[in-house]
C-alpha positions in Angstrom: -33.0 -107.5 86.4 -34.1 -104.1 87.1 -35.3 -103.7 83.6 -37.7 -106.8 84.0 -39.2 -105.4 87.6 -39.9 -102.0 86.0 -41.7 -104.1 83.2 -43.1 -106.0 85.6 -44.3 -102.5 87.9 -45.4 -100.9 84.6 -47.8 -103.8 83.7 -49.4 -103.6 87.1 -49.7 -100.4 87.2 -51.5 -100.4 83.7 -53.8 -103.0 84.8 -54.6 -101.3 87.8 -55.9 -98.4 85.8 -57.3 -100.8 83.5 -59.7 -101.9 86.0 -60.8 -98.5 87.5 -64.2 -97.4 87.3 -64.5 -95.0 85.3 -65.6 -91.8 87.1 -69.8 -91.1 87.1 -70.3 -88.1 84.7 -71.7 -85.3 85.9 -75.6 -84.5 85.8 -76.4 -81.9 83.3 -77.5 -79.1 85.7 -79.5 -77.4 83.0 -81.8 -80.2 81.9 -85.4 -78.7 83.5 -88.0 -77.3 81.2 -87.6 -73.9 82.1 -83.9 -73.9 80.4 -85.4 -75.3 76.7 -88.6 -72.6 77.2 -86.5 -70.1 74.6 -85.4 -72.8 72.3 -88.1 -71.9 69.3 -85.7 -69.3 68.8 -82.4 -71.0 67.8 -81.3 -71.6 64.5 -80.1 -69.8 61.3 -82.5 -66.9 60.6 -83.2 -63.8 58.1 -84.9 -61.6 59.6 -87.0 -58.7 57.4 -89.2 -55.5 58.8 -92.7 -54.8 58.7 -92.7 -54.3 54.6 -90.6 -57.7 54.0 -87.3 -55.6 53.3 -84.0 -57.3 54.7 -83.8 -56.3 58.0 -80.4 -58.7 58.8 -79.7 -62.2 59.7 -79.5 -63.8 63.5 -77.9 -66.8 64.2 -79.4 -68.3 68.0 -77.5 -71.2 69.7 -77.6 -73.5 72.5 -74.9 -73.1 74.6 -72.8 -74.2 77.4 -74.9 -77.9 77.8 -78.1 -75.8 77.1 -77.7 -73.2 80.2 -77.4 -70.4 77.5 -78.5 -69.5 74.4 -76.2 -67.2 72.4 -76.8 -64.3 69.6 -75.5 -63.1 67.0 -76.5 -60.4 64.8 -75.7 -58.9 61.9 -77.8 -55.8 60.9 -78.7 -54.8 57.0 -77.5 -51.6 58.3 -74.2 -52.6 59.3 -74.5 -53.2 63.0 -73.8 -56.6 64.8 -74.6 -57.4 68.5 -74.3 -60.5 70.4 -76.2 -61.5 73.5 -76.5 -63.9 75.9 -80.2 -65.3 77.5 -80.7 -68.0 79.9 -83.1 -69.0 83.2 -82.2 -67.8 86.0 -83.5 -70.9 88.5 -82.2 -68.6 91.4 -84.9 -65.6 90.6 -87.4 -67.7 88.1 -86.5 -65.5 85.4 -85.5 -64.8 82.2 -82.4 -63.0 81.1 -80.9 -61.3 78.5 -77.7 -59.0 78.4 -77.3 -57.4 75.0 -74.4 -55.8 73.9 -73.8 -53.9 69.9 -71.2 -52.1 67.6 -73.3 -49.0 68.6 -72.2 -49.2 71.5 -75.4 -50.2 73.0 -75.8 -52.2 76.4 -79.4 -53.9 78.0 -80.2 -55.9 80.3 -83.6 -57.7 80.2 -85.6 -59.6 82.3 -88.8 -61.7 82.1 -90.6 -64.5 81.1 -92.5 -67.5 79.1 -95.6 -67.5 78.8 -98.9 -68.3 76.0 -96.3 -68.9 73.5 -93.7 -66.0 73.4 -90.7 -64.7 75.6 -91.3 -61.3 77.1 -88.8 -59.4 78.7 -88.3 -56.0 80.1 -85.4 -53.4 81.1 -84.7 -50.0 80.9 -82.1 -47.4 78.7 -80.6 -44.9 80.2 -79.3 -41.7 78.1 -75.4 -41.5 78.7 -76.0 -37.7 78.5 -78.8 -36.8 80.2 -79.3 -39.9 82.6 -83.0 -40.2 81.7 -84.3 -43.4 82.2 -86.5 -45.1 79.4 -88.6 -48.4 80.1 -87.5 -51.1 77.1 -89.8 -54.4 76.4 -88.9 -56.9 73.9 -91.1 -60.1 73.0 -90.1 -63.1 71.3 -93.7 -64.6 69.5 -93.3 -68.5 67.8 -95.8 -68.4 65.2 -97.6 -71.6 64.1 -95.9 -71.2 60.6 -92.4 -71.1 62.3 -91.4 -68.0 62.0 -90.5 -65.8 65.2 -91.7 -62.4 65.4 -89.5 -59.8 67.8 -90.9 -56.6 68.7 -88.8 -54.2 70.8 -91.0 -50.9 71.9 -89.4 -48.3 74.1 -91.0 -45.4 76.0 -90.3 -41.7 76.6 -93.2 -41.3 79.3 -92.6 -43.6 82.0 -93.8 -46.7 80.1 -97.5 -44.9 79.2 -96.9 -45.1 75.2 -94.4 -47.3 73.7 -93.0 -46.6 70.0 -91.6 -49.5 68.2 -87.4 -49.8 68.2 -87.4 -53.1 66.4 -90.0 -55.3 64.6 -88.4 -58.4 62.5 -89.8 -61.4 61.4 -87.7 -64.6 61.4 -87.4 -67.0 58.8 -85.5 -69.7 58.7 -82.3 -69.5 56.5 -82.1 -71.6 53.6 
């Protein structure tokens, strides 16, 4: 007898689920344009300098429900970095926090506009403490390829040298 009321219990039970709602899924929180503004740059990518020579490969990815986009590098000179970019609704701006095997940390900060992603920080010399203005833009060119160009500056952002200048192809 027992055995056939704990059928019986089990059954109910069962069916009670059964019929449940299921629970409403969440809203994606990222879904605004602002979050897909960066997007141009994701994919698989070899990347060469100025005069065409390998420069290393980048692959960019759309992450956590398209809140982030993630890096990762792998430099023809042996160095890989990874960083992380994303809109920041809070401030209405971009950021990026970059992070290499040299040992190398920036944060960046900026924005989307006429076609490329601009962003800005600054260095500063573990030794000395002198501060150096960084920019870094992100240009989609009509051909599909991505140019970055990060410039630094030893006078307070009056001249800027080139750090970085890679064109981005897509991998085959």
């Amino acid at each position: 007898m027992k055995s056939i009321a704990l059928a019986a219990a089990l059954c109910l039970t069962t069916v009670a689920h059964a019929e449940a709602p299921a629970p409403a899924k969440k809203p994606l929180a990222c879904t605004a344009p602002e979050f897909h503004q960066f997007d141009f740059w994701v994919g698989d990518w070899d990347v060469t300098n100025p005069q065409g020579k390998p420069a290393g490969r980048n692959r960019i990815e759309a992450v956590l429900d398209g809140c982030a986009i993630s890096e990762n590098w792998s430099g023809a000179s042996g160095t890989t970095g990874k960083s992380y970019s994303a809109w920041d609704a809070a401030n209405k701006r971009w950021t990026q926090h970059w992070v290499d095997t040299d040992g190398l940390v920036l944060f960046l900060s900026g924005a989307f506009a006429d076609g490329a992603m601009r962003m800005s920080g600054e260095l500063v010399d573990p030794a000395s403490g002198k501060r150096s203005p960084q920019r870094v833009s992100w240009t989609s060119n009509a051909d599909g390829t991505v140019r970055q160009l990060w410039e630094s500056s030893d006078d307070g952002g009056r001249s800027w040298t080139a750090v970085f200048d890679g064109l981005y192809r897509r991998a085959k």
